[in-house]
C-alpha positions, 0 to 999 in steps of 0.5 A: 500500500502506498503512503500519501505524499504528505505522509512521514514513513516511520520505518520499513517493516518485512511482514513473513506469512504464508497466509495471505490474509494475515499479509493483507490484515498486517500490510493495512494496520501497519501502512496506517500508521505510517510505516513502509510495509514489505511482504513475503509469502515464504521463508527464502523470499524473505532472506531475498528481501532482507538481503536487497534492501534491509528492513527496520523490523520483521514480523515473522511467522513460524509455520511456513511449508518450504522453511520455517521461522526458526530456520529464517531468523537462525540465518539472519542472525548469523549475518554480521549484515542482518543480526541486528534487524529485530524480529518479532515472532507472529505465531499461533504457537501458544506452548512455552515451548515454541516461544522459548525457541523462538527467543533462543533462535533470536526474536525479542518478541513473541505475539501469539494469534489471533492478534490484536491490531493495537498489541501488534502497533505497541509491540512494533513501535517499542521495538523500534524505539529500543532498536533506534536507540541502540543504532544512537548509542553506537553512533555516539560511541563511534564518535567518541572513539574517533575522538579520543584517537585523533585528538589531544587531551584539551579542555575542548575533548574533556568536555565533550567526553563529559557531554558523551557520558551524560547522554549515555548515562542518561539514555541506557540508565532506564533501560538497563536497570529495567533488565539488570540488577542495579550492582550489574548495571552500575558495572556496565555503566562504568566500563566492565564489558564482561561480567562472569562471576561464581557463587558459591551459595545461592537459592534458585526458584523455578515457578510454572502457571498451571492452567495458564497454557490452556486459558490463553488459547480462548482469550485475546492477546489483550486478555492474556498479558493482562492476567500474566502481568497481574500475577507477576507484577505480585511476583515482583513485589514480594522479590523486592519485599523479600530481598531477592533478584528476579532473573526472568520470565520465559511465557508463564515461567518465572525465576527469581534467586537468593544471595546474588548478585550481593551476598545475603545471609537469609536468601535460603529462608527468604526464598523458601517464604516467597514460595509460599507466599506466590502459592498464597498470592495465586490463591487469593487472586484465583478466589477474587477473580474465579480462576483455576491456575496453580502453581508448581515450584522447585528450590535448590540451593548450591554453587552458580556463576552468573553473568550477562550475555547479550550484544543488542540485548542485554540479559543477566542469567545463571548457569550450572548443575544447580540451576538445572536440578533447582529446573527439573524440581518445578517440571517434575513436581506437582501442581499446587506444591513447593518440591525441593531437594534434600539440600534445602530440606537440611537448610530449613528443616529447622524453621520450616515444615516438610513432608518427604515425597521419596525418591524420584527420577531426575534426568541426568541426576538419577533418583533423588530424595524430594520434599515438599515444602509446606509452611513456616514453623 
């Protein structure tokens, strides 16, 4: 479609699907708000497009019959020419699965169909809005770096360094205190490009929505991340009461940890009370507003290391064994129950109630003896 000529073009967008309904349904809300539309009906198309004239954003489908959207953003984001174009995945996909491949493969968005024309609009401009100020910040930089190669260390370069540093410093502070913990972005801030750190004792919750997969196969969009955001909202809130760092949320996932990435003495206690206190909080929000979900939760305790990986988007994570089988003590537990693993039973036993479930099969681990956390003493 073509934009009228007193039109500003906000940006060129790529839309990938096979369906021809949803080209048109997206070629016409998106040229509405003043945006460049280009279309393709298969995955080879699109990389023939990318690569003749790079688009701003991609809004990609998954399931394509020559070669999916996995397959297409895999090969765009191995391109030192294409890696830094966004994609947002556009997929009637609904599994935690799906989408956790999707950001794997690269995509910082995931929006699930049938969608809802002003979700799609929000989730084009943020994108866009964060992508044009990386392209800013790495400008700035560009400019800085020649500078202080070619020119002598005068009052005229110090204060254009301060000038430099401000904007920075003004421009990421919000961004990456949003996505980082505040010691880490303060690193980053100062200089440090690779933070890789270990841990020797820290707490790690896994916690799973059930019920929540099924409920949001029947809602719009707008209904389903109102419900999410409402109970991980509370989430967060008792992360903060309770002194923990919320890692991430991966669909209806969420990870928080204890004793990083600053030392706290009672993260065990502290991180054993929040889970009892989320299985509260669902309870009481399914009771006001006559909903069914569950939650199943899995703690360990024991060793990490924690760092931040990411080029165009930065992310704090954690790796290792204990991380894995603090994981695999959600996905093989029990919906409505708290499943952790003898560590942390021999950490709390004092001060909290358990009940031995006995021995399971882990995979990798083999049989392990589980508990299952039932409240304060």
């Amino acid at each position: 479609m073509n934009q009228p000529y007193f039109e500003k073009i906000k940006g060129t967008i790529l839309i990938v699907d096979d369906s021809l309904n949803n080209l048109t349904l997206l070629e016409r809300i998106l040229s509405r708000k003043g945006y460049k539309v280009g279309l393709a009906s298969s995955g080879k198309l699109a990389l023939d497009s990318v690569n003749a004239t790079q688009p701003d954003l991609i809004l990609l489908d998954i399931m394509m019959p020559d070669m999916d959207g996995y397959e297409v953003c895999s090969r765009l984001k191995s391109s030192d020419r294409t890696r830094g174009i966004p994609i947002i995945f556009l997929s009637a996909l609904v599994e935690v699965s799906h989408k956790v491949k999707a950001f794997n493969a690269g995509g910082v968005d995931y929006i699930t169909k049938p969608f809802e024309p002003v979700e799609v609009v929000a989730r084009v401009e943020n994108q866009l809005r964060l992508r044009e100020l990386e392209l800013q910040l790495t400008e700035k930089n560009k400019m800085y770096r020649r500078e202080i190669a070619f020119r002598e260390q005068t009052e005229i370069e110090a204060r254009l360094l301060l000038e430099t540093t401000k904007f920075q410093k003004e421009q990421i502070e919000d961004l990456l205190l949003n996505i980082l913990p505040k010691p880490i972005a303060e690193r980053l801030q100062n200089g440090q490009s690779v933070i890789a750190d270990s841990f020797s004792d820290v707490s790690v919750l896994f916690a799973d929505l059930v019920g929540f997969t099924s409920f949001s196969s029947d809602k719009t969009a707008a209904e389903t991340v109102k419900v999410l955001n409402q109970i991980f909202s509370e989430f967060d809130q008792l992360s903060l009461q309770h002194g923990l760092e919320k890692i991430k949320t991966i669909g209806d996932a969420y990870m928080v940890v204890g004793g990083l990435p600053q030392a706290q003495e009672n993260h065990a206690s502290a991180i054993a009370q929040m889970a009892l206190d989320m299985q509260a909080a669902v309870t009481r929000f399914n009771a006001k507003n006559n909903y069914s979900f569950s939650l199943r939760i899995g703690i360990n305790i024991g060793a990490v290391v924690a760092g931040v990986i990411g080029l165009t988007k930065f992310s704090y994570d954690l790796w290792g064994d204990t991380v894995n089988v603090a994981h695999r003590m959600e996905s093989n537990g029990i919906p409505g129950e708290i499943q952790v693993t003898d560590v942390v039973y021999d950490r709390l036993k004092d001060k909290f109630a358990f009940k031995m479930r006995g021995a399971i099969e882990i995979k990798g681990k083999g049989e392990m003896i589980v508990y299952l956390l039932l409240r304060r003493n």
